[in-house]
C-alpha positions in Angstrom: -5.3 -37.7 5.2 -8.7 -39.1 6.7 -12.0 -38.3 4.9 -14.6 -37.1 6.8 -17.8 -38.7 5.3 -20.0 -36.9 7.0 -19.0 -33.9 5.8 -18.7 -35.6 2.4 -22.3 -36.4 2.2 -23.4 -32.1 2.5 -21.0 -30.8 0.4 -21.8 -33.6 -2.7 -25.5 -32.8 -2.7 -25.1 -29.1 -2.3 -22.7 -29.0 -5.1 -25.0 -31.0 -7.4 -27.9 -28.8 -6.5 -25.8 -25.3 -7.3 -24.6 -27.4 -10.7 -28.0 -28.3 -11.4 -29.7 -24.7 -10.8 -26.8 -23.0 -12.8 -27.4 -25.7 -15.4 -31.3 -24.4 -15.4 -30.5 -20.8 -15.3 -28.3 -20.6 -18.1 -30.8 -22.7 -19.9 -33.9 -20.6 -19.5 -35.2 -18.1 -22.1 -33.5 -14.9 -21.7 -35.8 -11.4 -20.3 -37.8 -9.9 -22.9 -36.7 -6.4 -23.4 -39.2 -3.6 -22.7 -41.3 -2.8 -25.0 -41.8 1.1 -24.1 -39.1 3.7 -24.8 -37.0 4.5 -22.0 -37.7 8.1 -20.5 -36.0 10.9 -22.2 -34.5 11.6 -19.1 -32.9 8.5 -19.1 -30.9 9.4 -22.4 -29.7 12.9 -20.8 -26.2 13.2 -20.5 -25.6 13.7 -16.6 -24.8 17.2 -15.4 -22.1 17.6 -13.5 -21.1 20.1 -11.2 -17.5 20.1 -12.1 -16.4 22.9 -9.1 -18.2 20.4 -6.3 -16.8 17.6 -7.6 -13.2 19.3 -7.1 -13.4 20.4 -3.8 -15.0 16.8 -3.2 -12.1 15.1 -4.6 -9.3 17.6 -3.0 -11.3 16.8 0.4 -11.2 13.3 -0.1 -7.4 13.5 -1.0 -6.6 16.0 2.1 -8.9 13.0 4.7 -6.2 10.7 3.3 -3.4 12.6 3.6 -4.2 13.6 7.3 -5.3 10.1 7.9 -1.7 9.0 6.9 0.3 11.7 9.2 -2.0 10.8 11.8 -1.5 7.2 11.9 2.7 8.0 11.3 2.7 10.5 14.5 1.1 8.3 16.5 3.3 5.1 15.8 6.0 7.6 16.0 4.8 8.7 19.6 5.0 4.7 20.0 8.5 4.6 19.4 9.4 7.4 21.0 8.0 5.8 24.5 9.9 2.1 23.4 13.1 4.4 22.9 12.5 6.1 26.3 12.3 2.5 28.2 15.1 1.4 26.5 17.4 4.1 27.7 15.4 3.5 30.9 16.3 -0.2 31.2 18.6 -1.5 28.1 17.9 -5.1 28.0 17.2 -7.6 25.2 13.1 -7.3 25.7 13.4 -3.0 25.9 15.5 -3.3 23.1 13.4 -5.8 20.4 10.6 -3.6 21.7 12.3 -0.6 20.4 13.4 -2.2 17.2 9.8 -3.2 16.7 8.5 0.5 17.4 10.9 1.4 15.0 9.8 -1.4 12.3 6.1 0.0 12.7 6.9 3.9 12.6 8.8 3.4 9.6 6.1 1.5 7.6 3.8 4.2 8.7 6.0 7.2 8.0 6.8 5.8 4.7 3.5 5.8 3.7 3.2 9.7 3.6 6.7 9.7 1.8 4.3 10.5 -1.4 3.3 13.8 -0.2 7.0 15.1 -0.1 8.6 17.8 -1.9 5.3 19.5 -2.0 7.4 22.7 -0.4 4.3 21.8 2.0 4.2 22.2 5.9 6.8 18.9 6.2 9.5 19.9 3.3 9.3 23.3 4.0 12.9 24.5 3.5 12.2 27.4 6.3 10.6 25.5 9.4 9.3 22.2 7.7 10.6 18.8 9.7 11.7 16.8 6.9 15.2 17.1 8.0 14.4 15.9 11.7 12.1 13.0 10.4 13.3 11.3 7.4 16.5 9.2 7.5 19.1 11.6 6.2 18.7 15.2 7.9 19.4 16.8 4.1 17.1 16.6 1.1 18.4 14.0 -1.5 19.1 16.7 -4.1 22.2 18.1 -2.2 23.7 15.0 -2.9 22.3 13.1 -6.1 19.8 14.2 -8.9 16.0 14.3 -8.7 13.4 14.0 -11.3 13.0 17.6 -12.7 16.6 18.3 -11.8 19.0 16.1 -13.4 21.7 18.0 -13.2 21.3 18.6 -9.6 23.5 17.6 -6.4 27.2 17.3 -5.7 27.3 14.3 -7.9 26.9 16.8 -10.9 30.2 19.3 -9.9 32.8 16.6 -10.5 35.6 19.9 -10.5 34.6 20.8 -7.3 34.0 17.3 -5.9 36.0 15.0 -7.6 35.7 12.3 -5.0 32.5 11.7 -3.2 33.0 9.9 0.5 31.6 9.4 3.8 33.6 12.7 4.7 32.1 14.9 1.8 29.2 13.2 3.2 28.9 14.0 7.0 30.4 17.5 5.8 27.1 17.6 3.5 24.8 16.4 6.5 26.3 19.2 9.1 25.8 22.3 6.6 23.0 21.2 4.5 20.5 19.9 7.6 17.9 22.4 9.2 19.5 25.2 10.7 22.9 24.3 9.5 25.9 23.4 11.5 24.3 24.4 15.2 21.4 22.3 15.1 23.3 18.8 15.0 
């Protein structure tokens, strides 16, 4: 490792001087404290307007929510077009773009994995797209417990499911996804 003397020759001085100055400021006689009163507004509490400052913080929470989904559909929309030219042209380059696509949509997507089971517009056991977007097409619960729910899922009826494997599995997948067997 060279030393560059040059370079040595600012930054000595410079920290000297910072030493130095930090050495005088600490030193120095501390402010004098005023003498007058402070206002009596000053010793107010604050008044708060508790009903502005909910909608302010449900709108702040909603920006960030939408900001999320946004960002996930669009890396999704991403992936999508990598899959297409994959399918298009299967090489080694449309294929590690794909995978990539895929790395990036699924950091994004599991971002807004908070905001499930809100029986919101995404888990909405009607029309919501949780099935057709998160890894399994079936919510958890069908299978194992939940918090809230312990004794939820197939893992819970032992009788009627004494052994749990891939079989009871896929079986689970094709009558418990989104518009049951017809939609796989």
């Amino acid at each position: 490792m060279q030393l560059n003397l040059r370079r040595a020759w600012i930054t000595i001085p410079g920290l000297t001087l910072c030493l130095a100055l930090g050495a005088i400021a600490c030193a120095s006689e501390p402010a004098a404290a005023p003498a007058a009163d402070p206002p009596a507004a000053m010793m107010e509490e604050p008044k708060v307007d508790v009903n502005a400052l909910k909608v302010e913080v449900v709108a702040h929470y909603a920006n960030g929510v939408h900001g999320l989904y946004a960002q996930s559909l669009a890396s999704a929309k991403i992936m999508d077009t990598a899959i297409d030219a994959f399918i298009a042209d299967p090489n080694p380059a449309s294929l590690e773009a794909a995978k990539r696509a895929w790395l990036r949509a699924r950091d994004d997507y599991g971002l807004t994995e908070v905001f499930r089971f809100y029986g919101g517009p995404i888990d909405n056991e009607e029309d919501g797209p949780e099935g057709l977007i998160n890894a399994w097409p079936m919510d958890e619960s069908y299978i194992d417990y939940v918090d809230g729910n312990p004794t939820a899922g197939i893992i819970n009826m032992p009788d009627e499911y004494p052994t749990i494997d891939a079989d009871l599995i896929i079986t689970g997948v094709v009558l418990y996804s989104p518009g049951g067997p017809t939609a796989l």
